[in-house]
C-alpha positions as semicolon CSV with decimal commas, in nm:
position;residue;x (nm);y (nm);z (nm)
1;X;0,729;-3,326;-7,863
2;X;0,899;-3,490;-7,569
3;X;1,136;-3,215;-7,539
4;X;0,869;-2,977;-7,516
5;X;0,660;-3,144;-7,257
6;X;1,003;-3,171;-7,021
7;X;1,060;-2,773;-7,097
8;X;0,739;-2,719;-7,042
9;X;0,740;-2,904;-6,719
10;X;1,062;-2,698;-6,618
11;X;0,939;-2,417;-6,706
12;X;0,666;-2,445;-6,454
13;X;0,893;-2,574;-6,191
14;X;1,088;-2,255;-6,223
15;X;0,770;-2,052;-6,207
16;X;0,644;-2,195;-5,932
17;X;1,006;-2,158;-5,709
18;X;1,026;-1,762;-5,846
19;X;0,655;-1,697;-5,662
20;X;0,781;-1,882;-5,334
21;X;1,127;-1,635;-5,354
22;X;0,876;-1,363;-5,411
23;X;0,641;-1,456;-5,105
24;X;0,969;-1,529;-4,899
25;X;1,109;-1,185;-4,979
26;X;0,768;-0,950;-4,968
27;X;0,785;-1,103;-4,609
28;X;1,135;-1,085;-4,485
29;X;1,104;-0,692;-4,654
30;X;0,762;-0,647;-4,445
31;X;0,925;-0,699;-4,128
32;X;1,215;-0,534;-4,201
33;X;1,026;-0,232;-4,297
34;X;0,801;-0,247;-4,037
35;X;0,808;0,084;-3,760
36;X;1,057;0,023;-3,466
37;X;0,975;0,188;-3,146
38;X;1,184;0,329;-2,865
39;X;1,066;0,175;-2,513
40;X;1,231;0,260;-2,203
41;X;1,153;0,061;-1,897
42;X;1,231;0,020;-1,527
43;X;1,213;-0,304;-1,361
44;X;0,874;-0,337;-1,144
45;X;0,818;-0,658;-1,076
46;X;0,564;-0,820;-1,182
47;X;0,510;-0,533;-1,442
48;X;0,855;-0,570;-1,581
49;X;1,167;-0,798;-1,489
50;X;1,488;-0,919;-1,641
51;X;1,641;-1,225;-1,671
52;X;1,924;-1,279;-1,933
53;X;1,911;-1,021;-2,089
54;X;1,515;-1,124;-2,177
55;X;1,244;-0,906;-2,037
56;X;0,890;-1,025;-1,912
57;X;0,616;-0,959;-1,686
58;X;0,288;-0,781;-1,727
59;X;0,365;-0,451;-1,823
60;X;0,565;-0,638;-2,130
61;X;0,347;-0,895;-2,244
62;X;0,034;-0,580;-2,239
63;X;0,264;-0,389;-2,474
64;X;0,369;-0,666;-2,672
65;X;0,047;-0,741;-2,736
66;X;-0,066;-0,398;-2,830
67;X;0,254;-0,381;-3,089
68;X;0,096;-0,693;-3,271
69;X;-0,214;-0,547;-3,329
70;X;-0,036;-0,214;-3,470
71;X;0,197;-0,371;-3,624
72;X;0,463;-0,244;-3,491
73;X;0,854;-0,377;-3,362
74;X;0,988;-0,248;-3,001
75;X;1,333;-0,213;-2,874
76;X;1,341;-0,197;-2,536
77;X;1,593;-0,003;-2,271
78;X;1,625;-0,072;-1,925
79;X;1,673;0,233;-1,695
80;X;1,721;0,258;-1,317
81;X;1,412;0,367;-1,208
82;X;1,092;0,641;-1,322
83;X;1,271;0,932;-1,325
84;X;1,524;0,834;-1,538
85;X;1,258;0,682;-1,765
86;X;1,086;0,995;-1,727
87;X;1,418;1,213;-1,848
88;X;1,479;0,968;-2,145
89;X;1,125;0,997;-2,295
90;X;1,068;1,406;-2,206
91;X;1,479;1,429;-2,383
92;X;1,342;1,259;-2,730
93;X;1,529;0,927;-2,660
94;X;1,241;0,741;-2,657
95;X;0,905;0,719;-2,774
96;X;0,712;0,552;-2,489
97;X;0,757;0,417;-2,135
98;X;0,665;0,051;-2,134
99;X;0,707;0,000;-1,738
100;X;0,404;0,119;-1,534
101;X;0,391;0,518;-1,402
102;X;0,182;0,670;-1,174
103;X;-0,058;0,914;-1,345
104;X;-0,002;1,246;-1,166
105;X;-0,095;1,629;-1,255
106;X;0,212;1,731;-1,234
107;X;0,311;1,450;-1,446
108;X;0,016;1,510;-1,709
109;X;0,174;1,866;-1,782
110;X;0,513;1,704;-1,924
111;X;0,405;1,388;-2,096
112;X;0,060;1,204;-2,218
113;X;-0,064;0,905;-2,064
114;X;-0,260;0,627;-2,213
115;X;-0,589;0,483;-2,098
116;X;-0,533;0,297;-1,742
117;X;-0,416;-0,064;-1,738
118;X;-0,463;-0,060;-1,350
119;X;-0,574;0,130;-1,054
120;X;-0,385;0,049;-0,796
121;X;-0,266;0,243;-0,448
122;X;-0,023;0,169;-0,159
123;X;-0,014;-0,068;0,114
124;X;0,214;-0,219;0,393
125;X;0,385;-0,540;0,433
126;X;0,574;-0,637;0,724
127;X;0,760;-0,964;0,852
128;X;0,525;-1,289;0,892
129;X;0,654;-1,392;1,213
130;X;0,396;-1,675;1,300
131;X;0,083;-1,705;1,458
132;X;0,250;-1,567;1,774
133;X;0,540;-1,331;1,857
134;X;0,775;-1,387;2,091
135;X;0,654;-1,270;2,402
136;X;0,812;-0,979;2,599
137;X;0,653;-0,863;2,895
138;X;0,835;-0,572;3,041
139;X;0,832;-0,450;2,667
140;X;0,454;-0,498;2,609
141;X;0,362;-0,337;2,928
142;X;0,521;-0,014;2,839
143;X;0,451;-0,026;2,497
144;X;0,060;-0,104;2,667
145;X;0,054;0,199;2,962
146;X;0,180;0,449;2,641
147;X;-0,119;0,322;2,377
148;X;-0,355;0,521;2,234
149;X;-0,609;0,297;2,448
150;X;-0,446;0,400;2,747
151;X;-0,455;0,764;2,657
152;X;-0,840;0,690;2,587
153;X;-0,960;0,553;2,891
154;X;-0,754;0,753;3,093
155;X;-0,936;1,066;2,950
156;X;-1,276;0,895;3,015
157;X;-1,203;0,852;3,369
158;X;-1,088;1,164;3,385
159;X;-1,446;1,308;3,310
160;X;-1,582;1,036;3,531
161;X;-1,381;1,146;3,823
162;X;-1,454;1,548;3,778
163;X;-1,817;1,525;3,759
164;X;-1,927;1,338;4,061
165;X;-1,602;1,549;4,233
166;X;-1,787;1,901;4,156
167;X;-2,090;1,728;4,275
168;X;-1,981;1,630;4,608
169;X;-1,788;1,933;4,622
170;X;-2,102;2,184;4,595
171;X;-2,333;1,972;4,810
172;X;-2,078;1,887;5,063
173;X;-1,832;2,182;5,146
174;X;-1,954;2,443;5,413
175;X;-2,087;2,208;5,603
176;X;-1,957;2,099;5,951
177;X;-2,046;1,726;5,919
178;X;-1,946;1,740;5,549
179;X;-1,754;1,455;5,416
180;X;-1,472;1,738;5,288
181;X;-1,200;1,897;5,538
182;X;-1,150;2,251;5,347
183;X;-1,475;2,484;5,259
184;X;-1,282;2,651;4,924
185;X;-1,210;2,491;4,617
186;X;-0,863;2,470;4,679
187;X;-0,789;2,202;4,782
188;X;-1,163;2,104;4,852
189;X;-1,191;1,956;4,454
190;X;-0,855;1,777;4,549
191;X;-1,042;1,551;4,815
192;X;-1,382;1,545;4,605
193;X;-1,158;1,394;4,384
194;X;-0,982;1,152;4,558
195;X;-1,345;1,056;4,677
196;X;-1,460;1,038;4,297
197;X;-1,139;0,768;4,217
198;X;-1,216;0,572;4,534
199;X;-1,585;0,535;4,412
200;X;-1,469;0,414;4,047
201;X;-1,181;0,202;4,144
202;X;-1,287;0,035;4,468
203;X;-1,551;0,177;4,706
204;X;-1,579;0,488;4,890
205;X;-1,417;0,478;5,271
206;X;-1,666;0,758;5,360
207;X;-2,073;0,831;5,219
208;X;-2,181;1,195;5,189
209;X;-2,452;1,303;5,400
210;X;-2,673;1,488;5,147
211;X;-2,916;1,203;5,021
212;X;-2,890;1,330;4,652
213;X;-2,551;1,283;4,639
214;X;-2,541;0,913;4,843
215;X;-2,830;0,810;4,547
216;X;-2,533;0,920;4,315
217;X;-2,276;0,776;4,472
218;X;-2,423;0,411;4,496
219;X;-2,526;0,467;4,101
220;X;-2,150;0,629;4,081
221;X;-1,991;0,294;4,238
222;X;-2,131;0,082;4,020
223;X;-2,021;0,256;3,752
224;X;-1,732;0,205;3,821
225;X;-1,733;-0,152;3,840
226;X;-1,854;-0,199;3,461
227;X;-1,615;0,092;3,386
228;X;-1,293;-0,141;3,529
229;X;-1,410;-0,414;3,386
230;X;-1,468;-0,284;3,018
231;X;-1,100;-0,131;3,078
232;X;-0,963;-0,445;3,180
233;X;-1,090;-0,626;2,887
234;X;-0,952;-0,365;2,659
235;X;-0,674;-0,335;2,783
236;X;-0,632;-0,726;2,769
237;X;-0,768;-0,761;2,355
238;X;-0,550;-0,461;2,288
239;X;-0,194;-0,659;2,417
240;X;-0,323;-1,009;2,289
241;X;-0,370;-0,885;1,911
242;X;-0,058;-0,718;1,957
243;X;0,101;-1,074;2,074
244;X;-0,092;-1,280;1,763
245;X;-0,072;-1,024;1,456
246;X;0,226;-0,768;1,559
247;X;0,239;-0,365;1,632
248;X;0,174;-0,251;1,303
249;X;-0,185;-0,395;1,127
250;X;-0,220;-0,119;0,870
251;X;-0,191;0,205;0,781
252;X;-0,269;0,386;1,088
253;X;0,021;0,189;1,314
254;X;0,291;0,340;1,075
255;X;0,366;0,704;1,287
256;X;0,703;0,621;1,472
257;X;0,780;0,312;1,280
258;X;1,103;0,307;1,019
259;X;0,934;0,265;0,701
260;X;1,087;0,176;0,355
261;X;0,997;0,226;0,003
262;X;1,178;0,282;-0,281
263;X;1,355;0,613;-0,431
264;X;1,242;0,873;-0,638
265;X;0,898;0,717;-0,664
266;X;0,568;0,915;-0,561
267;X;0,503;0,669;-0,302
268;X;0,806;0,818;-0,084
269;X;0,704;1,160;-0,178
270;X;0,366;1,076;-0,013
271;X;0,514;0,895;0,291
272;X;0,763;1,166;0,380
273;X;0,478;1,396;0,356
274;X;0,352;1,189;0,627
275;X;0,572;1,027;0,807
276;X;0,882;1,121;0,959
277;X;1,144;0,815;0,977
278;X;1,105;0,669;0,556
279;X;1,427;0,500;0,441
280;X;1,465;0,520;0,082
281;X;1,602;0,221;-0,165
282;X;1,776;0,224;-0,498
283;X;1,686;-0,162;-0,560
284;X;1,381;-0,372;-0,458
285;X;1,610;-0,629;-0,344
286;X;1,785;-0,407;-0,100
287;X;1,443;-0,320;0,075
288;X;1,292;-0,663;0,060
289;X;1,576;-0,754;0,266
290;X;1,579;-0,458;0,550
291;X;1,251;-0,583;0,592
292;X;1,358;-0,934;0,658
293;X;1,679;-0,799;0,853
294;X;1,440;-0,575;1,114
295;X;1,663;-0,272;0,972
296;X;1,293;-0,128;0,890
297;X;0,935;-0,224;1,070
298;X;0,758;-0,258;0,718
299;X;0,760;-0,166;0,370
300;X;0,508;0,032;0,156
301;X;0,494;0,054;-0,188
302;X;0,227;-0,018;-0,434
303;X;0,009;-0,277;-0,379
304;X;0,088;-0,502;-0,679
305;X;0,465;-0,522;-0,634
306;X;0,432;-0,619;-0,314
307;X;0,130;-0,903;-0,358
308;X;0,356;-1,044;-0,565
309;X;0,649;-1,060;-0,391
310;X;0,434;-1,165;-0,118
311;X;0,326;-1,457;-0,276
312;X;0,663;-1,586;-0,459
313;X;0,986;-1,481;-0,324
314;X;0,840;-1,382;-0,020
315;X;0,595;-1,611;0,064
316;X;0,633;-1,717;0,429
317;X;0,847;-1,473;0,537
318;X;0,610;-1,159;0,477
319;X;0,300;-1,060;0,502
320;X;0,036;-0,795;0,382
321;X;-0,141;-0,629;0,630
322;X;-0,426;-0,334;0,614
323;X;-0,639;-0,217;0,278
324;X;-0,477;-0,047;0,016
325;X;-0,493;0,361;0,030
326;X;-0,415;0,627;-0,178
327;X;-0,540;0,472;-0,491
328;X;-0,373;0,592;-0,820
329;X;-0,421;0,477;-1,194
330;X;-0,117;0,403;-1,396
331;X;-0,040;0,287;-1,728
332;X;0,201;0,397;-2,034
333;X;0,361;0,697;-2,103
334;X;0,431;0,885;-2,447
335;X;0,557;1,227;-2,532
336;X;0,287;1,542;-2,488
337;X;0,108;1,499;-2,815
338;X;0,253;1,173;-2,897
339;X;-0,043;1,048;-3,222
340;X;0,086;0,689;-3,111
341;X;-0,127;0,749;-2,816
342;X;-0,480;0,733;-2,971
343;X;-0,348;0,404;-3,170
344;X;-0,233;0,261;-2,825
345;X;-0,592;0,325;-2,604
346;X;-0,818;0,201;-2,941
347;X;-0,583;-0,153;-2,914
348;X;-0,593;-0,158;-2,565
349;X;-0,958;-0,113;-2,573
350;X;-1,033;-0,440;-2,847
351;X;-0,792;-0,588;-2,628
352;X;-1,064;-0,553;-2,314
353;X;-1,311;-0,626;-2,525
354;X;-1,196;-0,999;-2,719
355;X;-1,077;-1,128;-2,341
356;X;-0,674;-1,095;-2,407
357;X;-0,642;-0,833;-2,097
358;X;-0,837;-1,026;-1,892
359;X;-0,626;-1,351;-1,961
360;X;-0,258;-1,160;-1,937
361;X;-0,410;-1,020;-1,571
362;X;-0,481;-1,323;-1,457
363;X;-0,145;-1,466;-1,573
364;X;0,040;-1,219;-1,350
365;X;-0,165;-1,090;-1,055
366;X;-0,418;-1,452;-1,027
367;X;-0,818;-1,429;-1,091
368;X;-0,963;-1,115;-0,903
């Protein structure tokens, strides 16, 4: 009876040690068997970056998450850049781009796209140099005389000098006690005008004698005052927010300034669209540092990258400056008619929904 109770007892034992083998092995077989996918990526920091031969940053940890909830393994491949990512995934060597790309029509006639995981555009960082540049007068004073203000007011007292000249000019020329030498138009206008600029600069060194035209010319002379002194003032707010925040303040102050941006990308499509001196670079590295060099006047790229190299590596050194523009959604890539694409969007979407997107965002890019 004893013996039967202690075989009994084993044979339970035994039992019980199959079933954990069992559970032990369905699982190890699971994960074996589970689908491995192909993911090619370029490095776009904070979207994707390598260290040791380990891979993180947004784009990765989005994807990652999206494989859990399909169940799903991923090998990743690093390539140079987005066309080679591009050329790997349209050749069959892959069967989605994990790093971010820049939805395009051209784009959306070679591959599929998944739902956006960010709309982002362009914008411009240059080199934090203080709260003050280093002061160069010779240098600011031609840079100031060649301005677009310049041009500006120069045109306005232009008009202010050939209206009040034509007026003087019919009223006064004919007549013998006339304020002008010469009775034609050449080169009467030439001494109306020279009239006209003594009235707005200084004050007239002779009054016409038609009393229509002296009522004008006292109005005319004080005109001229508040016209030299809104001049002067622009002039002067014009060269000190040059001085405090630098020539370039956005988007507009790029024509005639060396610009760099990385290769291949549609960013420097766009900017040598636009722009005539664009310097391109193979690493993000290399054009971080021709920034910081003064080998180029400012970088644009998309607005993320640069944020966050703004606010690690470069902190201090760099600066954003000017809104973002030419706004473009990216996200992942498949091959045209990829099915893994409808599986991707519906995760993405729960993934919106139970908070997780929200929380990985604000890992990487801070709370909005």
């Amino acid at each position: 009876m004893k013996v039967d109770c202690l075989n009994s007892g084993g044979i339970r034992r035994f039992a019980a040690i199959v079933a954990l083998a069992c559970i032990f092995c369905t699982s190890a077989i699971a994960q074996s068997t589970a689908p491995q996918l192909r993911a090619v990526a370029g490095e776009v920091p904070p979207f994707v970056m390598e260290k040791n031969g380990s891979l993180s940053g947004f784009s990765i940890d989005l994807w990652n998450a999206i494989a859990a909830q399909l169940k799903v393994q991923t090998k990743y491949q690093l390539v140079p850049d987005a066309s080679a990512a591009l050329k790997t995934l349209t050749s069959n060597q892959a069967d989605l781009i994990a790093s971010p790309i820049v939805m395009t029509a051209v784009r959306n006639e070679a591959v599929d796209f998944s739902m956006p995981i960010l709309q982002g555009g362009m914008q411009v960082m240059v080199r934090d140099t203080g709260q003050q540049t280093t002061s160069k007068p010779l240098e600011d004073l031609i840079k100031l005389l060649f301005s677009k203000t310049t041009a500006l007011w120069l045109g306005i007292a232009l008009i202010l000098i050939l209206i009040p000249a034509h007026l003087v000019w019919f009223f006064e020329s004919g007549r013998e006690d006339g304020i002008l030498a010469s009775k034609n138009y050449i080169p009467g206008i030439f001494e109306a005008m020279y009239w006209a600029i003594a009235c707005l600069t200084t004050q007239a060194e002779t009054m016409p004698h038609q009393w229509i035209v002296r009522i004008f010319s006292v109005f005319w002379m004080f005109a001229g005052v508040v016209f030299v002194a809104f001049y002067t003032a622009q002039l002067t707010t014009t060269l000190t927010v040059q001085q405090i925040q630098g020539s370039i303040n956005g988007p507009d102050d790029l024509p005639g300034k060396q610009i760099g941006t990385m290769a291949k990308t549609v960013d420097a499509h766009y900017l040598h669209a636009h722009y005539e001196q664009v310097q391109e670079f193979q690493r993000y590295d290399d054009m971080y540092q021709a920034l910081l060099n003064k080998k180029v006047d400012a970088v644009v790229f998309g607005a993320p990258v640069l944020l966050y190299y703004a606010s690690h590596e470069g902190r201090g050194r760099v600066k954003i400056v000017g809104p973002e523009f030419q706004l473009s959604p990216v996200g992942f890539t498949f091959p045209l008619n990829s099915p893994l694409r409808r599986s991707v969007n519906s995760a993405m979407l729960k993934l919106r929904e139970n908070g997780a997107f929200q929380e990985l965002y604000s890992k990487w890019f801070g709370n909005p």
